[in-house]
N, C-alpha and C positions, 0 to 999 in steps of 0.2 A: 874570437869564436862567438856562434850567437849565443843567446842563453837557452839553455836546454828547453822553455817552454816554446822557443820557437825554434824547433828543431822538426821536422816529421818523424813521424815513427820508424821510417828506413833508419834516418841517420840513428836514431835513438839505438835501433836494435845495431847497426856497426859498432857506435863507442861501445856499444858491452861487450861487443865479441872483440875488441883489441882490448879492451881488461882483461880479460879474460886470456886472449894470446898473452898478454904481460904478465898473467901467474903463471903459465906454463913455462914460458923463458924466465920466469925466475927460478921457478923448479929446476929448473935447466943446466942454471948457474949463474946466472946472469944477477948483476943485481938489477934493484928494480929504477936506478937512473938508466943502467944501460939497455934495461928492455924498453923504458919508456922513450928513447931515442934514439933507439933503434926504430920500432914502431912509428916514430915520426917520422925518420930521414925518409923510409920507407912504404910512407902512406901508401901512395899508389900501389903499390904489389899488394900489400897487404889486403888494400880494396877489393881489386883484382881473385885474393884468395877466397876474399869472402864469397866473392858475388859465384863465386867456379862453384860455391857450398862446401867447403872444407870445414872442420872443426877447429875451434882453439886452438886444442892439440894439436890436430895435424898441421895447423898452419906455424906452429911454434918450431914442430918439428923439421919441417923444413925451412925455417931459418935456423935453425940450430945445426943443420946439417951443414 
């Protein structure tokens, strides 16, 4: 992955919002390997959640569903 100073600000604000999804799914139950790989198998969707403007939570919440 590149290094964070060459990232744009989109992607910048993405990784914080799947941190962010990664606290909620651990709240959840999850631990935090399986939220964090979860969130990877699942990038696309998750992308996808972002850009629809869902919240951490909400996007946690429906994978937890």
């Amino acid at each position: 992955m590149a290094k964070k100073q060459d990232l744009d600000p989109e992607e910048q604000a993405l990784i914080a919002w799947c941190i962010e999804v990664e606290t909620h799914l651990i709240a959840g139950g999850a631990t935090r390997a399986q939220a964090q790989d979860h969130i990877e198998e699942q990038i696309e969707w998750f992308t996808d959640l972002y850009f629809d403007g869902l919240t951490p939570e909400q996007a946690a919440q429906e994978a937890l569903a």
